[in-house]
MIROBA-167008 format. One record per atom (N, C-alpha, C, O): residue in three letters; atom name; z, y negated, x. Coordinates in Angstrom, 1 decimal, padded with zeros to 4 digits. Layout:
> Ala,CA,Z,Y,X
...
END
This chain:
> Unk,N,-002.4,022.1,011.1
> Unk,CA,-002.2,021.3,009.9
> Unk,C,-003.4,021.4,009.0
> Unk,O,-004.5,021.4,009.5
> Unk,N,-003.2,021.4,007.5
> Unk,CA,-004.2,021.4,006.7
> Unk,C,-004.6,020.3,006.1
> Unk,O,-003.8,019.6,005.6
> Unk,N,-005.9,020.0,006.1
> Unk,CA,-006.2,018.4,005.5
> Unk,C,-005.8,018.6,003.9
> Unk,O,-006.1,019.7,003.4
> Unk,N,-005.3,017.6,003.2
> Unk,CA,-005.0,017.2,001.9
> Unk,C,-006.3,016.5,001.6
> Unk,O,-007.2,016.3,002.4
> Unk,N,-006.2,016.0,-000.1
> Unk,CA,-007.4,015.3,-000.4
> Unk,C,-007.2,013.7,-000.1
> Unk,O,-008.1,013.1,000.3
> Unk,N,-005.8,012.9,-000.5
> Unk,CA,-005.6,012.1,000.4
> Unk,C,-005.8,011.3,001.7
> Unk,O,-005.6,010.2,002.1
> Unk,N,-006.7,012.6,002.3
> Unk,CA,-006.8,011.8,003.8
> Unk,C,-005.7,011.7,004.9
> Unk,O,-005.9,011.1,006.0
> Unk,N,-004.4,012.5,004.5
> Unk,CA,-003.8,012.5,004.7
> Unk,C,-003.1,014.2,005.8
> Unk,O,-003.9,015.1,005.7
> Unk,N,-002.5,014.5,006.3
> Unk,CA,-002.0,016.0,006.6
> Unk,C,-001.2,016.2,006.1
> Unk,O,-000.6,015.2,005.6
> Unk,N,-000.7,017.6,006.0
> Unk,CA,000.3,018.2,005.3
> Unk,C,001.3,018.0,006.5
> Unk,O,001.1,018.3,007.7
> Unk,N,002.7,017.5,005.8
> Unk,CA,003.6,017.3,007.0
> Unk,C,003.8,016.4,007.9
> Unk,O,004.7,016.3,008.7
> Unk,N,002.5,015.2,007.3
> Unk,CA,002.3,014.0,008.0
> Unk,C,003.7,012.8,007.4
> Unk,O,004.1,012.8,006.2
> Unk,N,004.1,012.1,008.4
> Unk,CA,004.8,011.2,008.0
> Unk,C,004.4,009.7,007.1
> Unk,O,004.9,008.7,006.6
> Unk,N,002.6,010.3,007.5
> Unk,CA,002.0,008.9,007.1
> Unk,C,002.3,008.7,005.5
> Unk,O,002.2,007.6,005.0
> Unk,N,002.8,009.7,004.7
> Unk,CA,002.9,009.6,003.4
> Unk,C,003.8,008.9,002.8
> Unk,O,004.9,009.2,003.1
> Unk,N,003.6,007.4,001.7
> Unk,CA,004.6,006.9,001.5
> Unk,C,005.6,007.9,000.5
> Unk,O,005.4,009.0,000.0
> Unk,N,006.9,007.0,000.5
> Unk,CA,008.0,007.6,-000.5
> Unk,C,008.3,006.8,-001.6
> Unk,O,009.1,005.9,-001.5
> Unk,N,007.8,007.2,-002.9
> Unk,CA,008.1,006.2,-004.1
> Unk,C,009.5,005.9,-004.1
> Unk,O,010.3,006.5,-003.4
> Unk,N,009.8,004.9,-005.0
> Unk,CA,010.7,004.6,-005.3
> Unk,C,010.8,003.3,-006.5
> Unk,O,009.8,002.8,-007.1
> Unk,N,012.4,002.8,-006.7
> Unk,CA,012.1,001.8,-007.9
> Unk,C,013.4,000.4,-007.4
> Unk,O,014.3,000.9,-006.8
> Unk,N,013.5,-000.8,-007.4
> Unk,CA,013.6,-001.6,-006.9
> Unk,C,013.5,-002.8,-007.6
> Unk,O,012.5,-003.1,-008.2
> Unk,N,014.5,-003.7,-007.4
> Unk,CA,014.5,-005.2,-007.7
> Unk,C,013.9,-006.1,-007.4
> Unk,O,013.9,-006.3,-006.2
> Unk,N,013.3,-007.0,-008.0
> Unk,CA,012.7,-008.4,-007.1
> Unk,C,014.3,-009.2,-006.8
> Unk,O,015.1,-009.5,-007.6
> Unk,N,014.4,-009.3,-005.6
> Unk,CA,015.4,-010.2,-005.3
> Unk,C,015.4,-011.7,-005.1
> Unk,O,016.2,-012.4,-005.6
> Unk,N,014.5,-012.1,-004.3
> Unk,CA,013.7,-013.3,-004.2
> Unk,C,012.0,-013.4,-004.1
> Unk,O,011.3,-012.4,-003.8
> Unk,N,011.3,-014.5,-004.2
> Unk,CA,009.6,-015.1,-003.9
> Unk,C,010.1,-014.9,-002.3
> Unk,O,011.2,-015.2,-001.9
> Unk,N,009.4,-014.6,-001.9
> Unk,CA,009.0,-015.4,-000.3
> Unk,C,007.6,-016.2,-000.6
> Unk,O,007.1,-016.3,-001.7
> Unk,N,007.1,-016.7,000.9
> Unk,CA,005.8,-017.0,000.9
> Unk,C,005.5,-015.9,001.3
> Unk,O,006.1,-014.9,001.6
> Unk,N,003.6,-016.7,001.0
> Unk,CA,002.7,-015.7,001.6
> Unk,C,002.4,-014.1,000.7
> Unk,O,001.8,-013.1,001.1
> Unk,N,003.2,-014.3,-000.7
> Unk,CA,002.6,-013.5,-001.7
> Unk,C,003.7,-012.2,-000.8
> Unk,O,003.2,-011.1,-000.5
> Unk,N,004.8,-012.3,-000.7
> Unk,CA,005.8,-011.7,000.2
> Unk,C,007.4,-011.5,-001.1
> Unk,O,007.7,-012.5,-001.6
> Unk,N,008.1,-010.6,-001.5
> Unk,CA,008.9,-010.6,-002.0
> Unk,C,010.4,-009.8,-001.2
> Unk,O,010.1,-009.0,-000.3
> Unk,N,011.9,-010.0,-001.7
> Unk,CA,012.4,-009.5,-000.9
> Unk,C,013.3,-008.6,-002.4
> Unk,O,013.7,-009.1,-003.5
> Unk,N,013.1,-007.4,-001.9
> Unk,CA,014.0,-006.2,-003.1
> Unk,C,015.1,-005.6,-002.5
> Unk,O,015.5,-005.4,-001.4
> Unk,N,015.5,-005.3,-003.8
> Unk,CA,016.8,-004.7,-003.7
> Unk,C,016.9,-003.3,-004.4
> Unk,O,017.2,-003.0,-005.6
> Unk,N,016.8,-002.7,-003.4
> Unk,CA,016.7,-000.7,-003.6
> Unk,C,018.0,-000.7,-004.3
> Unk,O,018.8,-001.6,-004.0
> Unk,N,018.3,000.1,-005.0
> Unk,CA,019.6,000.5,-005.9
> Unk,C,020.9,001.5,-005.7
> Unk,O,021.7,002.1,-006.4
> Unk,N,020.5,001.6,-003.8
> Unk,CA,021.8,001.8,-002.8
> Unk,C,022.2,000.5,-002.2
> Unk,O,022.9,000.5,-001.2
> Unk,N,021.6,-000.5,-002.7
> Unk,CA,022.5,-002.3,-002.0
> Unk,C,021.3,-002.3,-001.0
> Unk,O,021.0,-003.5,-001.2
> Unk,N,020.4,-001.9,-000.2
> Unk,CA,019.5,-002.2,001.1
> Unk,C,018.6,-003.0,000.1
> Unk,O,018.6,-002.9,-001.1
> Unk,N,017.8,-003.8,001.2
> Unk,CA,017.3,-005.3,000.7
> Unk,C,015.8,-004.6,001.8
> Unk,O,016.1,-003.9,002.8
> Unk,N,014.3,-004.9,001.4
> Unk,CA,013.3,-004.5,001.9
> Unk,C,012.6,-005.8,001.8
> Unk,O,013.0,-006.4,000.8
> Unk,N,011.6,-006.4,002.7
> Unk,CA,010.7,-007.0,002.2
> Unk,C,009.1,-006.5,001.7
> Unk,O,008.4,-005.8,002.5
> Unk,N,008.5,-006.8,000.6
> Unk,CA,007.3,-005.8,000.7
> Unk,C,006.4,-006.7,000.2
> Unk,O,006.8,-007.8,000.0
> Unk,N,005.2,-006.5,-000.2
> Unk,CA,004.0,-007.1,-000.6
> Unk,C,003.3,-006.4,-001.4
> Unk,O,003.2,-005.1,-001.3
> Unk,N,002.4,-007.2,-002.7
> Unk,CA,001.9,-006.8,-003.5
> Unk,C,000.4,-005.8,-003.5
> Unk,O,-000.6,-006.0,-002.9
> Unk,N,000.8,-004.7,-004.4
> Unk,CA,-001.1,-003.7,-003.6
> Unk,C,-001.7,-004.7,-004.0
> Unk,O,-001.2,-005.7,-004.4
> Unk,N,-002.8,-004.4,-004.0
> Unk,CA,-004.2,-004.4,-004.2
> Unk,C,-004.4,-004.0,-005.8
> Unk,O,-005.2,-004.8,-006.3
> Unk,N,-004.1,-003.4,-006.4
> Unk,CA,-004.8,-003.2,-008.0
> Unk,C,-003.8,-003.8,-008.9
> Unk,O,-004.0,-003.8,-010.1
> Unk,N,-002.3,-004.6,-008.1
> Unk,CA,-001.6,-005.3,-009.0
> Unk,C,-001.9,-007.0,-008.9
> Unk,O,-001.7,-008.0,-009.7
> Unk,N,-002.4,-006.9,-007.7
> Unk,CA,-002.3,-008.3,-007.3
> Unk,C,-003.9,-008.9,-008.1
> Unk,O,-004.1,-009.9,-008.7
> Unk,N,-005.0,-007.9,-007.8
> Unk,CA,-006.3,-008.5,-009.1
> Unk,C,-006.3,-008.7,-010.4
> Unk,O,-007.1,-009.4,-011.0
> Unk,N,-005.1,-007.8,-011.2
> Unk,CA,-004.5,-007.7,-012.2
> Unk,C,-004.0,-009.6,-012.7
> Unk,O,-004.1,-010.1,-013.8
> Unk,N,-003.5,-010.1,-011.7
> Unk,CA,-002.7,-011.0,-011.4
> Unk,C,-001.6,-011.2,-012.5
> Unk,O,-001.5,-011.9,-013.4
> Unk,N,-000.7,-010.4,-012.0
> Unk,CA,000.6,-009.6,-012.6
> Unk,C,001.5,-010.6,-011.9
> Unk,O,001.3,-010.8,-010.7
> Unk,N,002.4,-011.3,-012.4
> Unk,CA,003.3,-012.4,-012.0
> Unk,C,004.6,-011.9,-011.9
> Unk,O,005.2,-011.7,-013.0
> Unk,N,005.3,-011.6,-010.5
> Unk,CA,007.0,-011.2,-010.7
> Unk,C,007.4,-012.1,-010.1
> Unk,O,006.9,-012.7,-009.2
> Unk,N,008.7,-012.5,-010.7
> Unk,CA,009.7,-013.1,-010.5
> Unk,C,011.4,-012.7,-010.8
> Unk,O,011.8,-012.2,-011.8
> Unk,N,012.2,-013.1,-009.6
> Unk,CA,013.2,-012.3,-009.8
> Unk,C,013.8,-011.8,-011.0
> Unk,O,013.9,-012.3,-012.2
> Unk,N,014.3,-010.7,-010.6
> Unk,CA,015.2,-009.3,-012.0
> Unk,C,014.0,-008.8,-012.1
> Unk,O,014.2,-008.3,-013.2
> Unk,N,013.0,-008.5,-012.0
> Unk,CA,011.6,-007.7,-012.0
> Unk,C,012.4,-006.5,-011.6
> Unk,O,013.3,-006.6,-010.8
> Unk,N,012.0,-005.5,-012.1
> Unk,CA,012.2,-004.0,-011.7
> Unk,C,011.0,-003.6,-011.5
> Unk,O,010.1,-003.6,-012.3
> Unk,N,010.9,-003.2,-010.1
> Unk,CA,009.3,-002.9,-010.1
> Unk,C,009.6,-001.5,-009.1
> Unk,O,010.6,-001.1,-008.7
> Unk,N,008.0,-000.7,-008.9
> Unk,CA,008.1,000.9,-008.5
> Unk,C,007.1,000.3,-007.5
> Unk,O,006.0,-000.2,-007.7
> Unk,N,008.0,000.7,-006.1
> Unk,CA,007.7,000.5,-004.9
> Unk,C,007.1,002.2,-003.4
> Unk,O,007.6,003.3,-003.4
> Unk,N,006.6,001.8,-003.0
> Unk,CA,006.6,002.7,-002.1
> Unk,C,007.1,002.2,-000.7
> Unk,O,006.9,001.0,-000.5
> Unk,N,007.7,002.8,000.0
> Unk,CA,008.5,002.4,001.3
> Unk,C,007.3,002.7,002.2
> Unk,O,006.5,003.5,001.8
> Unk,N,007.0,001.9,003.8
> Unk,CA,006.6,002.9,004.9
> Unk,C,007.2,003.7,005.3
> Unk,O,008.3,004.0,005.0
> Unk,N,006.4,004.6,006.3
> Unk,CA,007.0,005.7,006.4
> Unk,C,007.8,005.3,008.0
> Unk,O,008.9,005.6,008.5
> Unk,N,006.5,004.6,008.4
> Unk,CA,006.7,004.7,010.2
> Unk,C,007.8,003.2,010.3
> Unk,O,008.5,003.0,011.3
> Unk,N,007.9,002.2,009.1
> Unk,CA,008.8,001.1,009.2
> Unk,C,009.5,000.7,008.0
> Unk,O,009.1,-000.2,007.4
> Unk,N,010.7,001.4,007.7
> Unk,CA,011.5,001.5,007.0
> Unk,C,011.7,000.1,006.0
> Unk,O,011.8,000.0,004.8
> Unk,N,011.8,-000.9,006.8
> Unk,CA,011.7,-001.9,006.5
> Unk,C,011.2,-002.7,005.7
> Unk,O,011.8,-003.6,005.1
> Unk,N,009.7,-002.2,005.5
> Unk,CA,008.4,-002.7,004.6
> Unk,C,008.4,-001.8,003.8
> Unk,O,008.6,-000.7,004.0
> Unk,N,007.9,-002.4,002.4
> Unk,CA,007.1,-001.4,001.0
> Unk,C,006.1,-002.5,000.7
> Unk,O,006.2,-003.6,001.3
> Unk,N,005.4,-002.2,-000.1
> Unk,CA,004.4,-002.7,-000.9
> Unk,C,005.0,-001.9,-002.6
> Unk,O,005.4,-000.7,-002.9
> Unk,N,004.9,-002.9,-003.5
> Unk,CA,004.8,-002.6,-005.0
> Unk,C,003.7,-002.6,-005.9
> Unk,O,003.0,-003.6,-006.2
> Unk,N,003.5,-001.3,-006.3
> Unk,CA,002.7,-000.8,-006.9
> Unk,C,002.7,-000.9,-008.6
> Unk,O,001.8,-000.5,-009.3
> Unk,N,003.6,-001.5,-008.9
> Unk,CA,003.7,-001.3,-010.3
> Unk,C,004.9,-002.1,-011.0
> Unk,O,006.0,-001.7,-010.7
> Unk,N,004.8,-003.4,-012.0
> Unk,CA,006.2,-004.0,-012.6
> Unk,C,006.8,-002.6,-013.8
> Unk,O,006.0,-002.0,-014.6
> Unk,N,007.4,-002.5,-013.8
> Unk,CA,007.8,-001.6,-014.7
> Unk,C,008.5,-002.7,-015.9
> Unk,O,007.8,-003.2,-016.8
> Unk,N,009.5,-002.8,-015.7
> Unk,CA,010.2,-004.4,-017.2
> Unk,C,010.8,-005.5,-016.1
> Unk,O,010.9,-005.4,-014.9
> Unk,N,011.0,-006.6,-017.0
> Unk,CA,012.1,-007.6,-016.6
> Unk,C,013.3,-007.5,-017.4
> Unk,O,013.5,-006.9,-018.5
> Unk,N,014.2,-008.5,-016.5
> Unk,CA,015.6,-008.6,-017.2
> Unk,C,015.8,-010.4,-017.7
> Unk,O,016.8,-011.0,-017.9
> Unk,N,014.1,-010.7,-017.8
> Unk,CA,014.1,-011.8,-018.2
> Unk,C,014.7,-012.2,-020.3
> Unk,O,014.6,-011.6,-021.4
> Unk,N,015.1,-013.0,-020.2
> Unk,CA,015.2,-013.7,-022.0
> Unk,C,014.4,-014.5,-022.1
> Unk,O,014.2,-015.1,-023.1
END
């Protein structure tokens, strides 16, 4: 395997998979639950360079998420893209 600059390997699963996604509901604990735009529902949490930002979502947020790789289940959101707020 060849190292990437990443930190990562080539071929590694460790790599997340972007994607783009609904705020569905708040949870606690700075916790949100989305809705991917095949109907599956994820729970994920905010990075690190949006959460210092202190970037405020609340549901109908369209935000750009990355998935884990090794637990399907979890993403973290990296970015609000718009709301469907008035």
């Amino acid at each position: 395997m060849t190292a990437v600059t990443d930190k990562t390997f080539e071929g590694s699963p460790e790599r997340d998979m972007p994607s783009t996604a609904t705020v569905a509901a708040v949870l606690q604990n700075d916790l949100f639950r989305l809705r991917l735009p095949d109907g599956t529902e994820r729970t994920a949490h905010v990075a690190g360079d949006l959460r210092k930002g202190l970037t405020r979502l609340l549901p109908g947020d369209v935000v750009r998420i990355e998935i884990a790789p090794l637990d399907r289940t979890k993403a973290r959101i990296v970015a609000r893209l718009s709301s469907h707020r008035s």
